[in-house]
C-alpha positions, 0 to 999 in steps of 0.5 A, spaced: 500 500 500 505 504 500 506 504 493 500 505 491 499 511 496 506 514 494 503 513 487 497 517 489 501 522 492 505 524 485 497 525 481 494 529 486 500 534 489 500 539 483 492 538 482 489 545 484 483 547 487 480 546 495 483 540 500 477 537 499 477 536 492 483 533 491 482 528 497 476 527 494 479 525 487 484 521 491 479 517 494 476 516 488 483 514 484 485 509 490 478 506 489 478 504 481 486 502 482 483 497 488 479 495 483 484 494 477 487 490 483 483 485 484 481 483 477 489 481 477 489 478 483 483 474 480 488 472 473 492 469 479 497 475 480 500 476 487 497 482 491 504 486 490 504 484 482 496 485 481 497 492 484 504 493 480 501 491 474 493 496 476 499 502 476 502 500 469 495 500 466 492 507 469 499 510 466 504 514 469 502 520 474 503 525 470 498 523 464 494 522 469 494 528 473 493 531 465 487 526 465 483 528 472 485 535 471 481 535 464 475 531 467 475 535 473 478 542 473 470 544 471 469 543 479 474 548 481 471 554 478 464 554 481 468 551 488 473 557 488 466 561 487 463 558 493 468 558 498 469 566 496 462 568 497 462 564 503 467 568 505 463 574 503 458 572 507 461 571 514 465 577 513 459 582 511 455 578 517 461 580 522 461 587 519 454 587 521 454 585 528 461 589 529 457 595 525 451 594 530 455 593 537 458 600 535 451 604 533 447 601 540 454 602 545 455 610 543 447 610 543 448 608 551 454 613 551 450 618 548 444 617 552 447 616 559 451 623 557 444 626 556 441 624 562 447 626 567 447 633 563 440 634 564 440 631 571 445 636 573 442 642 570 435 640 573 436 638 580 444 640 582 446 647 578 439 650 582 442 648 587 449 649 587 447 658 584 442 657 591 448 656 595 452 662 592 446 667 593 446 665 600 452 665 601 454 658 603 459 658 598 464 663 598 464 666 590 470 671 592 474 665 594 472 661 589 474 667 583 481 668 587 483 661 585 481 663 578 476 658 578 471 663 576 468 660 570 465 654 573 460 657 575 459 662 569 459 655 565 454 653 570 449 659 569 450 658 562 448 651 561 443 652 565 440 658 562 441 654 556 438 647 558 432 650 561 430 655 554 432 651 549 431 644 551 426 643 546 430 648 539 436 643 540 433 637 540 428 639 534 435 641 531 438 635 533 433 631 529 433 636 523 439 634 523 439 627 522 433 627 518 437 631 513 443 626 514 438 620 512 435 624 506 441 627 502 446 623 504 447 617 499 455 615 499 456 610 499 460 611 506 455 612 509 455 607 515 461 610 517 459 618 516 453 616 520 458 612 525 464 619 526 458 623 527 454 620 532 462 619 536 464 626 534 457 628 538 458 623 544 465 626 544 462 633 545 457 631 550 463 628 554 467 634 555 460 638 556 458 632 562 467 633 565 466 640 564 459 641 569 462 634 573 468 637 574 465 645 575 460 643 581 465 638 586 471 643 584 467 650 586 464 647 591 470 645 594 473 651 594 467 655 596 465 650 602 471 652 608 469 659 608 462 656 609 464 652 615 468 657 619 461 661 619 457 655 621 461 655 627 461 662 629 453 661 627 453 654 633 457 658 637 453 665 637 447 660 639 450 657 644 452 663 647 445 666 647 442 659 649 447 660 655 445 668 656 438 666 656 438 660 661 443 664 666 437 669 666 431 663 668 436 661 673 437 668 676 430 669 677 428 661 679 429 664 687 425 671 686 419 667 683 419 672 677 416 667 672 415 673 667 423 673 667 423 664 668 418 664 661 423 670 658 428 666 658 426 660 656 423 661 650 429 666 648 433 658 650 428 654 647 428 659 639 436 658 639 437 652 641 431 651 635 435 654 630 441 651 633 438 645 630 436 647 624 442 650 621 444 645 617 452 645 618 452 649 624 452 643 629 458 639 624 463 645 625 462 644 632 465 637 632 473 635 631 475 630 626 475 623 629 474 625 636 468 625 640 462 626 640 460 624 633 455 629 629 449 623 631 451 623 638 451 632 638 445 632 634 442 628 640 444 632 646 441 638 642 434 634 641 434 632 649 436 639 650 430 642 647 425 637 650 427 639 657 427 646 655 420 645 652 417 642 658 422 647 662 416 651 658 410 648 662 413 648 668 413 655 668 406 656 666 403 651 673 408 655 676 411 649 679 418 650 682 420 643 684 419 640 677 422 647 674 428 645 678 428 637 676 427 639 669 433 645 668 437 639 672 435 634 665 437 639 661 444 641 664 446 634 663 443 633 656 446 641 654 453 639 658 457 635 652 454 641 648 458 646 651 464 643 651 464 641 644 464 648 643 469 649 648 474 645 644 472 649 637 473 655 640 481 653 641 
């Protein structure tokens, strides 16, 4: 058998055409030499000298190279054919996908872009310009670090976001109507494709730009605003100690006029105190009790006992008076030493 595949190697080697063609053909071949074989072995040949004498009568390689090339080299056009339109096929198929993928993943990009945008300019630019009109944000800080622009930025795109909302996005699908109608390139998919970039990439710098206007200005203007959240604690704190010194004062002459003065005075300033946002954080220190909660919580039972403290007052009734000033100075102790250690 070595012979004859030795044999077959020499006509099928130099036939041209697919892999599949030529195993097919060599497989054909081996078959009719077995054939040819087995008749001689029939005529009483032994296997070698059958097979030695089926190659003699098939003919040398070469004229039989000549011989299946003419029977079969039809075959290799329409196979050629078939395998690039396979390959066309596959590679417009992934062109497609690939080309599909990247249409739907800047659409994301550019949707998530439009909705941070416009999140910012409805929920946190009114509020960032409410902090720099109140005061909260320091805007000459802000200017002397040479950040001025953010906030103009600011102001801005939110002049423009809430004017102009529904223009730009006419424009936008004007835009792309006449794109789709006029243009008939036939790159197309790619202009459409550099388009949709360039837009994803200008709505990107517009979302680092608000991004980055909003922490940085807000970051520079905030240390002022604490300063004067403490000073606000503390001139409450001050009143509240004016205020309560002077219902004590009056506890043994019996003036409740004077007792109900001063507690409501103790009572609206510890209020305020509560309710001025930063004002009970500035009196806090960085990783040293008590904590921003447990203030918040002293400052609660503090104003409870100064409101039953209120009611005290109004029955008249000194011994329950005194029992509830003694609740409050323990509730109001850790108070002020909070805003003793915040005015070292």
């Amino acid at each position: 058998m070595d012979q004859l595949e030795h044999y077959l190697d020499q006509v099928c080697r130099s036939i041209g055409g697919p892999r599949s063609l030529r195993q097919h053909i060599r497989q054909e071949l081996r078959e009719h030499v077995r054939d040819a074989a087995a008749e001689h072995r029939s005529a009483g040949l032994s296997e070698e000298e059958a097979l030695t004498r089926a190659l003699e009568d098939f003919g040398g390689p070469e004229e039989v190279r000549s011989e299946l090339e003419a029977t079969h080299g039809h075959r290799l056009l329409p196979v050629v054919i078939d395998k690039a339109m396979h390959w066309k096929e596959m590679t417009m198929k992934a062109k497609w996908l690939w080309m599909s993928w990247a249409y739907l993943a800047l659409a994301g990009v550019i949707a998530l872009e439009v909705l941070w945008i416009a999140f910012a300019v409805i929920m946190l630019v009114p509020k960032f310009q409410r902090l720099m009109r109140d005061g909260l944000i320091d805007s000459a800080t802000v200017d002397q670090a040479g950040a001025s622009w953010m906030p103009a930025f600011l102001n801005g795109l939110s002049d423009l976001g809430g004017g102009y909302t529904t223009f730009l996005v006419l424009l936008a699908a004007v835009l792309c109507g006449l794109f789709e109608w006029r243009v008939r390139s036939e790159n197309k998919p790619l202009m459409r494709l550099s388009a949709l970039g360039t837009v994803a990439m200008g709505l990107m710098l517009v979302a680092v730009l608000t991004a980055g206007s909003l922490v940085i200005a807000f970051m520079l203007g905030v240390p002022p605003t604490g300063r004067l959240a403490r000073q606000f604690a503390l001139q409450q704190i001050a009143s509240i100690d004016t205020s309560v010194s002077a219902l004590e004062q009056a506890l043994p002459n019996k003036d409740w006029e004077a007792m109900q003065e001063g507690a409501e005075q103790a009572f609206d300033a510890i209020g305020d105190l509560a309710e001025g946002g930063p004002a009970i954080p500035a009196l806090t220190m960085w990783n040293e009790p008590p904590t921003v909660d447990e203030l918040r919580a002293q400052v609660k039972a503090a104003s409870e006992a100064l409101l039953e403290a209120q009611q005290a007052i109004r029955k008249r009734d000194a011994a329950e008076l005194d029992a509830v000033m003694k609740k409050f100075r323990q509730s109001y102790e850790p108070v002020q030493q909070a805003a003793r250690k915040a005015t070292r």
